[in-house]
DRENTI-474309 format. One record per residue (C-alpha): residue in one letter; x, y, z. Coordinates in steps of 0.05 Angstrom, whole numbers, padded with zeros to 5 digits, always signed. Layout:
N
aXYZ
...
This chain:
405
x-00119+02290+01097
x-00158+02240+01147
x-00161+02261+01223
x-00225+02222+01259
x-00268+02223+01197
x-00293+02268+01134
x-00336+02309+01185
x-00322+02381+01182
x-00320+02434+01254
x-00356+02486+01233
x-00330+02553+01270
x-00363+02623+01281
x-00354+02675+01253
x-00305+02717+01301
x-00303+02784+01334
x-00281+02824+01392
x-00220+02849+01415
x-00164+02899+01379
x-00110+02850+01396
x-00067+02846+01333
x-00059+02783+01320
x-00135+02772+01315
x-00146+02827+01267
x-00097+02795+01227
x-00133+02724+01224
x-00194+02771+01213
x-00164+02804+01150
x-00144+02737+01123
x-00203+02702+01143
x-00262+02738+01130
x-00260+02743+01052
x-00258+02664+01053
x-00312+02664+01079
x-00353+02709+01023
x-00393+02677+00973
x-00358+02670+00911
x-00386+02653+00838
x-00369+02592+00815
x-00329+02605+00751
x-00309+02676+00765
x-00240+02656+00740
x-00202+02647+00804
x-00159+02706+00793
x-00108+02724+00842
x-00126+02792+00861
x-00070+02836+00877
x-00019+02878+00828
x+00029+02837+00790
x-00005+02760+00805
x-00024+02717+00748
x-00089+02692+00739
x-00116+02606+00746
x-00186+02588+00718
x-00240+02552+00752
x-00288+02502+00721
x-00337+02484+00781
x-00288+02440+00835
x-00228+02443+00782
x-00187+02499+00787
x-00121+02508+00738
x-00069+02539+00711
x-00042+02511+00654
x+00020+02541+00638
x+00063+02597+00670
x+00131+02621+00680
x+00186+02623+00730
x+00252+02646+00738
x+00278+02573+00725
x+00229+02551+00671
x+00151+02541+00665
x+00094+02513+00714
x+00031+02479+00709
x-00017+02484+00772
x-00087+02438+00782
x-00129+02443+00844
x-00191+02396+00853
x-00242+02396+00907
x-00268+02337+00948
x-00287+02371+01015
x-00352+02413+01026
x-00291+02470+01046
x-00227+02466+01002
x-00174+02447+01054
x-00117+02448+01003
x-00082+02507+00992
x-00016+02519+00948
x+00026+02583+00922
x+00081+02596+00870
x+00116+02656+00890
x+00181+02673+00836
x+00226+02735+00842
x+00260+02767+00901
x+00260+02708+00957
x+00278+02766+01011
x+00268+02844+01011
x+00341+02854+00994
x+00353+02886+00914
x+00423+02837+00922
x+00387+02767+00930
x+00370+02716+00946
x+00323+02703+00888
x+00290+02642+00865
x+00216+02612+00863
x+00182+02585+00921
x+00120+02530+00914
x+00086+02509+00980
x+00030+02448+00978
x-00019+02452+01048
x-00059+02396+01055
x-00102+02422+01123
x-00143+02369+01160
x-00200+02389+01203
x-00222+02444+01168
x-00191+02505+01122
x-00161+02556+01173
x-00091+02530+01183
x-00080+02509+01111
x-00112+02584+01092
x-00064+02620+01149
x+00005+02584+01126
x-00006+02608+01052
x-00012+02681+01078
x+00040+02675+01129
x+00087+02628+01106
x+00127+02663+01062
x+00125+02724+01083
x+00163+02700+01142
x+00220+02670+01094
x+00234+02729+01066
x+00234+02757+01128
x+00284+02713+01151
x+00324+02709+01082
x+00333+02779+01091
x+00355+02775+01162
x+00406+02724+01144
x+00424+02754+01078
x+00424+02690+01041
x+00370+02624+01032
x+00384+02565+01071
x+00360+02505+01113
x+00355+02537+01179
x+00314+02603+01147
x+00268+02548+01124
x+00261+02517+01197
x+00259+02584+01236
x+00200+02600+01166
x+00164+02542+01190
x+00172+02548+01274
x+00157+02627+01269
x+00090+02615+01225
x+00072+02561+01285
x+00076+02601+01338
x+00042+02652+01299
x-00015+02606+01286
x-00011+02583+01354
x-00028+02650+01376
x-00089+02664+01332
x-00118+02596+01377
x-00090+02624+01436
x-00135+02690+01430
x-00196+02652+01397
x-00191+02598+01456
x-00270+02618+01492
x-00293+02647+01427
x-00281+02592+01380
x-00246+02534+01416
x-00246+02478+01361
x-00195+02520+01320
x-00149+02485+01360
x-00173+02417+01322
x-00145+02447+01253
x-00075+02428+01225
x-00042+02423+01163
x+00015+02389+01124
x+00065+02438+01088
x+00112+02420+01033
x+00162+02470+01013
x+00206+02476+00953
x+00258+02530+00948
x+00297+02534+00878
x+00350+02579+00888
x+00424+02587+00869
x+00426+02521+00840
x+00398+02483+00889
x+00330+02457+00905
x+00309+02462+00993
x+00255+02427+01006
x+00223+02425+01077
x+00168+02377+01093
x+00117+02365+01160
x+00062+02311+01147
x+00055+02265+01082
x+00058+02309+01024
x+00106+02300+00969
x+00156+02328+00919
x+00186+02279+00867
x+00243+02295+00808
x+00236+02266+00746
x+00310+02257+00723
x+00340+02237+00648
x+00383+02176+00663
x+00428+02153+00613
x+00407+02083+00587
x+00337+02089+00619
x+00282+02099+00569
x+00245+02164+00593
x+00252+02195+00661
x+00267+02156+00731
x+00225+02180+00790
x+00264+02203+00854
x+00232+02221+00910
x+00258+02282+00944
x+00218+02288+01013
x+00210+02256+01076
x+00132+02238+01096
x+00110+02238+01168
x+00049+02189+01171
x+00042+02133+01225
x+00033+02079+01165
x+00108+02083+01155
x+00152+02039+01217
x+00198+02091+01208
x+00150+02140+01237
x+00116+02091+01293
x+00187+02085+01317
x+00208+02158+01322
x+00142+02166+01358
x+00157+02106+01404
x+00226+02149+01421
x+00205+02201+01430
x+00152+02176+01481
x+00177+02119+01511
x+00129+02122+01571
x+00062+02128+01529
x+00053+02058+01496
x-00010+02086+01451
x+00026+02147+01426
x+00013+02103+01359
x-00052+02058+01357
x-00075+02018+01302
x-00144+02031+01287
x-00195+01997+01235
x-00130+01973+01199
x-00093+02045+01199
x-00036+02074+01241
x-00057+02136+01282
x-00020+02183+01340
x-00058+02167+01391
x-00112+02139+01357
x-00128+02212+01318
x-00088+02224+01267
x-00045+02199+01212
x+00009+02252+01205
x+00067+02262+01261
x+00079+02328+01235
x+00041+02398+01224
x+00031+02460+01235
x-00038+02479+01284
x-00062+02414+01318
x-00053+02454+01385
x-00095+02398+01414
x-00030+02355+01404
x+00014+02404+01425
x-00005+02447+01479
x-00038+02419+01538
x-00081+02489+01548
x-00110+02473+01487
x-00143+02394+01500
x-00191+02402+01542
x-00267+02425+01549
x-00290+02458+01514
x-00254+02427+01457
x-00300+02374+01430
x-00292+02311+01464
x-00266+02259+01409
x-00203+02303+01397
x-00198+02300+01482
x-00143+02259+01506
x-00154+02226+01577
x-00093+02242+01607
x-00055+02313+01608
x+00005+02336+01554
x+00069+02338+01589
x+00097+02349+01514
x+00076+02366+01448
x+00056+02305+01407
x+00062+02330+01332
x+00128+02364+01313
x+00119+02427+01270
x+00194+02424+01250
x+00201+02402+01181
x+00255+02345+01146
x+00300+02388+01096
x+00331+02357+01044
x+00377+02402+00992
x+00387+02379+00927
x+00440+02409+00879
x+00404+02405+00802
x+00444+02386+00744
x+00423+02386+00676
x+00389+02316+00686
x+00343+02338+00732
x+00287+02358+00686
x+00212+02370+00724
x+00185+02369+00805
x+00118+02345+00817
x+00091+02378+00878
x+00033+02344+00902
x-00012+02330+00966
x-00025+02259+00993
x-00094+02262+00951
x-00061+02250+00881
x-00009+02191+00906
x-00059+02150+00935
x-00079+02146+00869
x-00022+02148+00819
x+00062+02124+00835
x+00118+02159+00834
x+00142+02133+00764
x+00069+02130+00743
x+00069+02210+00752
x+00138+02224+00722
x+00120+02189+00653
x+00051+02228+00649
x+00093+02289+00656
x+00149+02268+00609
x+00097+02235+00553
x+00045+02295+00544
x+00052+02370+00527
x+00070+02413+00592
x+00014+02458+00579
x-00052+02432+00630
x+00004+02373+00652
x-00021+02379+00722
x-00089+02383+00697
x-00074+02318+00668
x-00045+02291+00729
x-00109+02300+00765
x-00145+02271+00718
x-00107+02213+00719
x-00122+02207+00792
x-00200+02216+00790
x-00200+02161+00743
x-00167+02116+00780
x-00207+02131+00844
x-00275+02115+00794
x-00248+02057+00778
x-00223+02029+00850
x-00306+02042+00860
x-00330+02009+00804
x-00364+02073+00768
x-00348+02119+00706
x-00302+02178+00706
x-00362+02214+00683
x-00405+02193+00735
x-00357+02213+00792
x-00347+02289+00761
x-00423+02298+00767
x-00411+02284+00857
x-00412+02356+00896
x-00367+02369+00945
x-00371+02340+01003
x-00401+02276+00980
x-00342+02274+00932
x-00296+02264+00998
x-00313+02193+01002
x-00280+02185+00931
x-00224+02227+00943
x-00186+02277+00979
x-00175+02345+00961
x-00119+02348+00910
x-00061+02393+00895
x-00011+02386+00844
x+00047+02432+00821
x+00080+02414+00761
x+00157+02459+00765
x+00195+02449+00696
x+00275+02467+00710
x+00295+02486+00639
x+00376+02505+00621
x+00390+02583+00627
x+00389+02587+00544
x+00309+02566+00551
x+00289+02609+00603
x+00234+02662+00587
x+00245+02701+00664
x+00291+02756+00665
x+00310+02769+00740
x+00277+02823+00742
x+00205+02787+00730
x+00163+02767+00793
x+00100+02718+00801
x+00049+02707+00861
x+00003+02663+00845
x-00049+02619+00891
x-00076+02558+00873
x-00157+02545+00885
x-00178+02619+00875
x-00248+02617+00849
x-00275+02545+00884
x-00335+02554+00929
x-00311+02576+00995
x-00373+02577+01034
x-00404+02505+01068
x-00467+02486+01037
């Protein structure tokens, strides 16, 4: 994800006050930031989580099950921090024994540094079982109030870090959320991640592609004209700059979570750094943190989601991605999906595959973006392997260098 440029803000380490909320961002922040050894397997470190393996900026896990089928998970890192994060959480979606119960896969593709994307895959679903519960059932709005309550939570962490650490305000992310539950597939999306079905039609040879989210990036009309509505009095809340479409000149995406600067006008000003300053005041938030929900009812057609940040479809199409996934073994199919990317981005520069594999992070941004992908196979109740009573928690990208170098 592109804000100003590949630059990272590098922020302090924090201290200070007992206020809870900052000993919470404490708890989940400060093992990120301990060194890790590269190859350590990535394991997922508490009871009952599956493990991924790491092999230096590729992190994987090629096969695993859910209580709908099997998954395949591939992380690879471009930035000098990993700003993707992702989860596959399967089992009890609330903390009631009657339901609802499903699996849960969320793709963050932060900009502007880790902490965001990091935060939303502690918090995020945690609050949707929270709110599951409270509702006794899974639905759109649980999803929303999921998404609004881990905003203002975030919001908060920047709120009390403000004079300590001021350019957390700069960090964002894009969330992608897919629900499978009851027969039906929710999925909630804020910035320009996507989700796309690969469905058995009769008459077509292989799978057809359909593309189940909504993006919110300023390249699309669709986007510059919400934006436009929204603000009818600001005639650059979308500018186009060296050839791409930004709000206000910044960004790409017209939803996220974090991006205070954008939303809160407490939080753009000195001594935020000046390039993310605008020169006149908020009256209203800029970037929405409310997610498009679409729900989808599966049938036996529907036969694999690909789950992916905006790094792998720069690369590789919608139908290009469904007949990988449909044409190769579904063990290490997100591993190949990657792949498939990386090569591509080689060959748009003119080098070798092998050549591009040997960049370090950080470099390696100016080939590609951190990418994400989350292969979900939907398999008929007869295949299944997952009793209801088996649960998974697994996070992709454990085991990836975590400290800047």
């Amino acid at each position: 994800m592109n804000i100003v440029d590949d630059s990272y803000v590098k922020f302090f380490m924090l201290s200070g006050n007992n206020n809870n909320n900052n000993n919470s961002y404490l708890n989940m922040v400060n093992p990120c930031w301990k060194p890790s050894v590269e190859g350590d397997g990535g394991c997922v470190r508490r009871a009952g989580d599956q493990s991924g393996r790491s092999d230096g900026l590729l992190w994987y896990k090629d096969l695993g099950s859910h209580v709908g089928g099997e998954f395949s998970m591939a992380v690879i890192q471009a930035n000098n921090l990993l700003e993707d994060q992702s989860q596959v959480e399967s089992g009890p979606l609330s903390s009631l024994k009657s339901g609802p119960y499903g699996t849960f896969i969320g793709v963050y593709d932060g900009h502007g540094g880790p902490e965001t994307s990091r935060f939303v895959n502690e918090n995020l679903f945690p609050n949707l079982k929270k709110f599951a519960s409270e509702d006794q059932e899974m639905s759109a709005s649980v999803i929303k109030k999921a998404f609004l309550a881990t905003e203002e939570e975030f919001l908060s962490v920047v709120r009390d870090q403000w004079r300590i650490c001021p350019q957390i305000a700069s960090v964002g992310t894009c969330c992608l959320v897919g629900v499978i539950c009851n027969g039906l597939i929710y999925v909630a999306n804020a910035g320009d991640s996507r989700v796309v079905l690969g469905r058995a039609e009769r008459g077509v040879r292989g799978v057809s592609a359909v593309q189940l989210s909504t993006e919110h990036n300023a390249s699309y009309a669709s986007v510059r004209d919400e934006l436009h509505s929204l603000h009818p009095d600001d005639p650059k809340i979308v500018v186009l700059k060296h050839n791409v479409w930004r709000v206000k000149g910044i960004i790409q995406v017209s939803r996220s979570i974090g991006d205070a600067y954008l939303k809160k006008a407490e939080f753009n000003r000195e001594p935020l750094l000046a390039k993310f300053r605008l020169p006149e005041p908020i009256s209203k938030q800029i970037l929405n943190p409310e997610p498009s929900i679409f729900i989808h009812k599966l049938n036996p057609k529907d036969q694999f989601l690909i789950f992916a940040s905006d790094g792998l479809w720069e690369h590789v199409s919608n139908e290009e991605a469904v007949d990988i996934v449909h044409s190769y073994p579904r063990s290490g199919i997100a591993r190949r999906l990657v792949k498939a990317a990386l090569q591509r981005a080689a060959k748009k520069r003119e080098m070798r595959y092998s050549d591009l594999k040997k960049i370090d992070r950080g470099v390696r941004r100016h080939f590609h973006d951190d990418i994400t992908v989350v292969v979900v196979f939907i398999d008929p109740p007869l295949n299944r392997t997952s009793g209801r009573g088996s649960g998974l928690s697994i996070k992709g990208g454990r085991g990836l260098p975590r400290t800047k170098q």
